[in-house]
N, C-alpha and C positions, 0 to 999 in steps of 0.2 A: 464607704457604705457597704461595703461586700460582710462586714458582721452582720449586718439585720439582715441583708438577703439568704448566706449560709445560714444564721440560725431561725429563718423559714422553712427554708428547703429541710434541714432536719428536722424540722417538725413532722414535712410532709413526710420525710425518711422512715421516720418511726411510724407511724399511720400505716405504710404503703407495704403492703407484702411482696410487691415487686422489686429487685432490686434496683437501683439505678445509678450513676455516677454524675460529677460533675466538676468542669473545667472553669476555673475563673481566667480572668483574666489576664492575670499575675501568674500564671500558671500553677497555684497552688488545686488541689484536687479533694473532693468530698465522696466519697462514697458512703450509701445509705446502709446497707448491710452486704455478708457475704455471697458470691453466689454471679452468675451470669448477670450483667447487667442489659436489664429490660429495654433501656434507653440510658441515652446520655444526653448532657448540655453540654457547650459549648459556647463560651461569653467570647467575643472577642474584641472587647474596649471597655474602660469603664464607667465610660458614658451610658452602655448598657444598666450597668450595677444599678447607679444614678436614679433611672427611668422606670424601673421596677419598682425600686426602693419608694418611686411615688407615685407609679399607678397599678402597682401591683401587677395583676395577670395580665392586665390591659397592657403595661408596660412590655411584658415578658413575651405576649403574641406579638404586638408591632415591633418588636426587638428583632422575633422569628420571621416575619413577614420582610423586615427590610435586610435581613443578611449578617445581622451583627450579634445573631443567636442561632445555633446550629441546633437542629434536634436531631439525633439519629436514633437510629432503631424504629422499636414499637411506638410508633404515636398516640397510638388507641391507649397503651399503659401508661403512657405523659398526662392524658387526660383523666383516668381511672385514679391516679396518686391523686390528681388536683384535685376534682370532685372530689370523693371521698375525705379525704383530708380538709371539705370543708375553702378550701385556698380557692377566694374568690368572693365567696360570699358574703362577708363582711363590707356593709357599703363602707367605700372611697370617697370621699371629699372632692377630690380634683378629680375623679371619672365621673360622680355626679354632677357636676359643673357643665362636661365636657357634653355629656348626654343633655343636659339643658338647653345648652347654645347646639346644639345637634338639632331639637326642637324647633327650636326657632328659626332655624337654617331650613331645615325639610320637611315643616307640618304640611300632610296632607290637606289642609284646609280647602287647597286652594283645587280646582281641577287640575290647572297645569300643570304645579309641582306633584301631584297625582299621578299625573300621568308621564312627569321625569322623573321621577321616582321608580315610580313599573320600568320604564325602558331600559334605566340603570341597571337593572338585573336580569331582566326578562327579555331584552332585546341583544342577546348576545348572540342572537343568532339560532335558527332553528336547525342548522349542524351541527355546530358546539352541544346542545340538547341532546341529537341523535345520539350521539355517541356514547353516551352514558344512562341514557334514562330509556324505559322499554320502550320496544320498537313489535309495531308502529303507532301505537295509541298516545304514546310519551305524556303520559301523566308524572306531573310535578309534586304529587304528594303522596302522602302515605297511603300505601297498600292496607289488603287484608291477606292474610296467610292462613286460611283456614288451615286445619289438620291433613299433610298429605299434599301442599302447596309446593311443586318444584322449583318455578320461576318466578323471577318479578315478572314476565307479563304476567303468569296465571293471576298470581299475585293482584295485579292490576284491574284483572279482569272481573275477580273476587271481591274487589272494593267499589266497582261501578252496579255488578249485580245485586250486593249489600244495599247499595245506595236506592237503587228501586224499587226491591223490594219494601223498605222500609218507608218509601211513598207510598206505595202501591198505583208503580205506574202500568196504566193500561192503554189499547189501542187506541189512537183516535185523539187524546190528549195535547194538548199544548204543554210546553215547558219552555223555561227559561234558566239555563246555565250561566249563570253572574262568576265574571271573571275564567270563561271557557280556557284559558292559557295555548295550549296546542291542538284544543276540539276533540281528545281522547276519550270523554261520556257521550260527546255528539253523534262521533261516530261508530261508536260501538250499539248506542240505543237505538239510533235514529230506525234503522233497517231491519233492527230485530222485534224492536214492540211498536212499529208503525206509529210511531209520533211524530210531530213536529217540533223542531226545538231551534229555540233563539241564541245565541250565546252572543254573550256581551264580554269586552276587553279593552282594556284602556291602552296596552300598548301594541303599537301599531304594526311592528315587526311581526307578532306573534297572529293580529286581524288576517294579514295578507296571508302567511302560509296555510290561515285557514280558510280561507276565501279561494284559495287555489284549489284545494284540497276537494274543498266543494265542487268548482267547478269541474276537476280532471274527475269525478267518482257519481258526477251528473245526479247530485244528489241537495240539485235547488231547490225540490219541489218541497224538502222536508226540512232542508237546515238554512238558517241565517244567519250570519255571524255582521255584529255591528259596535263599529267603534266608538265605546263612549264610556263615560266613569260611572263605578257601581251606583252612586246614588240620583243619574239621571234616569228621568221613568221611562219604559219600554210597555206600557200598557199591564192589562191582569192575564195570568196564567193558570194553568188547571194544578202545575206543579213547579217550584221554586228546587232548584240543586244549585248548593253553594259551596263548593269542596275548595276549601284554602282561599277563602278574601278577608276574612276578617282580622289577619293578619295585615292586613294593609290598610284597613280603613282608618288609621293612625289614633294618636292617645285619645285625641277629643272627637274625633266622627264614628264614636261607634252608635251611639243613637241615630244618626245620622243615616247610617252604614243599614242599621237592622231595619229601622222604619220602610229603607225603600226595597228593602226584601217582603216583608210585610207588605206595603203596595202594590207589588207584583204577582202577588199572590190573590186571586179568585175566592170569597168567603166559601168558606170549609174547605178550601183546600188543601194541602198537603207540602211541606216541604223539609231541606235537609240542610241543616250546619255543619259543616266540615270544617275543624278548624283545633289551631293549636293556641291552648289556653292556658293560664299561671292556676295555680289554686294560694289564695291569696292574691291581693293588689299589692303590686312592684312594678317596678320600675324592668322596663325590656332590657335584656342584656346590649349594654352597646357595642361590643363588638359584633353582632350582629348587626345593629342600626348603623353603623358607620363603617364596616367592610360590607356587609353584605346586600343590605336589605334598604334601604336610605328609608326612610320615614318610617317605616315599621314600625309596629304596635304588638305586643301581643297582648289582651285583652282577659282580665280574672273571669272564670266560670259562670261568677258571682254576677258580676256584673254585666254579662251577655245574658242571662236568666231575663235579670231585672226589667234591662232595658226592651227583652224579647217580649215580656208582659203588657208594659208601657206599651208598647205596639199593636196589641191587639192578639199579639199570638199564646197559644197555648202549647207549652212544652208535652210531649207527648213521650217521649223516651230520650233516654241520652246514655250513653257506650263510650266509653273510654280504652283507647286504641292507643295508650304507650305507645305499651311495648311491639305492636306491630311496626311503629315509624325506627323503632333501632332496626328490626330487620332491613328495614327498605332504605336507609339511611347505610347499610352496610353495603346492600348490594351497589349503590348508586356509587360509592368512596371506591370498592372494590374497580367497577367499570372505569371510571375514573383513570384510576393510577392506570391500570394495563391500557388506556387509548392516550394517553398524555403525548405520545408523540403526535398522534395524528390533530390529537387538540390544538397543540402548539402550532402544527402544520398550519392549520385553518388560518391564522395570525399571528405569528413570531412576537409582534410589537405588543398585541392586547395580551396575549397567552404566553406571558412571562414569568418566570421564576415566583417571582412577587404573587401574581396571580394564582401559580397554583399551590406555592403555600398558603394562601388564603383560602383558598376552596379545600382543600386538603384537610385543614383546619375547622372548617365552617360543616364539611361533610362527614366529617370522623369524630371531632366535638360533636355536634348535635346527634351521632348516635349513642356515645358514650353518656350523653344526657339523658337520651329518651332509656336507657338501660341500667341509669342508676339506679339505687334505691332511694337515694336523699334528695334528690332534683324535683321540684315542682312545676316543672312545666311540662303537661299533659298534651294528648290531642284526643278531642271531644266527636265524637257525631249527637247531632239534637235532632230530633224528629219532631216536626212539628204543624199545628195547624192554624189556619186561621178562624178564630173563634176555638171556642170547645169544640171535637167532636161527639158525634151525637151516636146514640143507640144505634149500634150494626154497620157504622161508619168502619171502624178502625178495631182490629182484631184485640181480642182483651190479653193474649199474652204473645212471649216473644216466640213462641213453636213455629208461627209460620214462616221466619225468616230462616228456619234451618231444614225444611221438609225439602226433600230434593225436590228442583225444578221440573218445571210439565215439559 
């Protein structure tokens, strides 16, 4: 099998302005052009050959993830040759299979699988978290990096501000944070625009570090955090923020998913979609769904509109923030690799080799996505309300979201 695989790989060869090399099994050796090589492979059986030869890249990460595929070097240029080159995109037969019975195995459908699902990723513990993602807010998603942005916190801090403004949240107001993860809009808003705010979470590790947080920072009177699944009801709010659930609300609960944002929401109220979107309807990448993320969805623009209509809501604005998630996605891979000792510290057993080529993988890929030029997978903010709004509700363009703050 190692002809179809070498005459891939030079494919990507010629495509790829990066040098790179490669070791078969057999010991015979391919280099793509002259020059430093960027990265190398390293096959070491040819049972590997085999496994690519019939799941393609799917083949070629689980090859890198269990040890029987070496990459050195530049990762970030392993993934820049692929993308570019197109290597991947082409649906697989036997990965869309795999990704079916995936479905079937871990549809959100249900709460429970719902909610092992979330823990599967998100219950790794809130010092694993610490150490890579900004401190102390530890937001899970993508940043904004205005012009002149030093850090990912500022960074962080720029994407919560974004976020309210774009409500227009004010004193006094109710809100409800669906899928709060580590309580980093909770606690940032709570004490600074005098709101009260609910935050909902389906996994339970994540509830408690924020129920603590609560109570050590004596900040009952304004925050609630309550453990339940995004589409059970919590009553009506003055204002809905949803940064990164619709990502989870799986292939078939996204009507589902929006409606009970919609019901949470107060008529003419105000609310925010954060969330990472396909443009076109496809199929999620399943290395994703099956290393990372278990029942994951990621859901077409299109069809979060449609169903956002169906609901009752009115799309008010929408901003499209790539290319901000490859920054944030850099910085997190960067923290990453320089805390791996102390990661591994944390649990030897779970934070093993295997693991952090996976997340290495998962965090270095997904910025090289969000930084393509040929990848379609976006991340969206939707501004939105319940019903129309009406005359002198909602400002008529976007100047006020950039006018320095009072």
């Amino acid at each position: 099998m190692k002809p179809i695989i070498a005459q891939e790989l030079e494919r990507i060869g010629a495509l790829s302005p990066e040098p790179f090399e490669v070791t078969f099994a057999d010991g015979e050796t391919y280099r793509s052009r002259n020059g430093n090589a960027a990265f190398s492979l390293r096959f070491h059986n040819r049972a590997v050959e085999w496994g690519i030869a019939a799941f393609g890249h799917i083949g070629m990460c689980e090859a890198y993830f269990d040890g029987d595929l070496d990459i050195d070097g530049d990762l970030r240029a392993a993934f820049r040759a692929g993308m570019n080159s197109g290597y991947g995109s082409t649906p697989n037969v036997l990965v869309e299979g795999r990704n079916h019975w995936h479905e079937l195995r871990y549809s959100n459908a249900s709460y429970a699988q719902a909610k092992a699902n979330a823990r599967a990723h998100y219950g790794l513990g809130t010092e694993f978290y610490r150490l890579w993602l900004d401190d102390p807010l530890m937001m899970y998603t993508c940043a904004y990096w205005r012009d002149g942005t030093a850090s990912l916190e500022e960074a962080q801090v720029n994407k919560i501000e974004h976020v309210c403004r774009k409500v227009r949240l004010r004193e006094g107001e109710s809100v409800i944070d669906m899928g709060c993860g580590f309580g980093g809009f909770m606690f940032h808003v709570a004490p600074r625009y005098r709101v009260k705010i609910t935050g909902t979470n389906t996994t339970t590790e994540q509830v408690g570090a924020v129920a603590d947080k609560i109570a050590r920072e004596n900040l009952g009177g304004q925050l609630n955090v309550i453990e339940a699944d995004f589409r059970e009801p919590q009553g009506e709010f003055d204002k809905v923020v949803s940064i990164g659930v619709l990502e989870h609300a799986g292939r078939d609960q996204l009507e589902e998913v929006v409606k009970a944002h919609a019901d949470a929401l107060k008529p003419g109220g105000l609310g925010m979609l954060h969330f990472i979107g396909h443009v076109g309807r496809r199929d999620t990448e399943f290395f994703i769904r099956e290393h990372v993320f278990p029942g994951g969805w990621i859901p077409s623009l299109a069809d979060v509109i449609v169903v956002m209509e169906a609901s009752g809501l009115e799309v008010v604005d929408i901003e499209n923030l790539r290319r901000h998630y490859a920054l944030t996605l850099d910085v997190w891979a960067e923290r990453f690799d320089r805390n791996w000792s102390r990661i591994q510290a944390l649990d030897p057993a779970r934070f093993n080799e295997r693991f952090r080529r996976i997340w290495r993988t998962y965090l270095i890929g997904c910025a090289e996505m969000f930084r393509s030029p040929k990848e379609q997978t976006h991340l969206f903010q939707i501004t939105f309300s319940k019903g129309n709004v009406t005359p002198g509700s909602y400002p008529m363009t976007r100047d006020f979201l950039y006018r320095p703050a009072p």
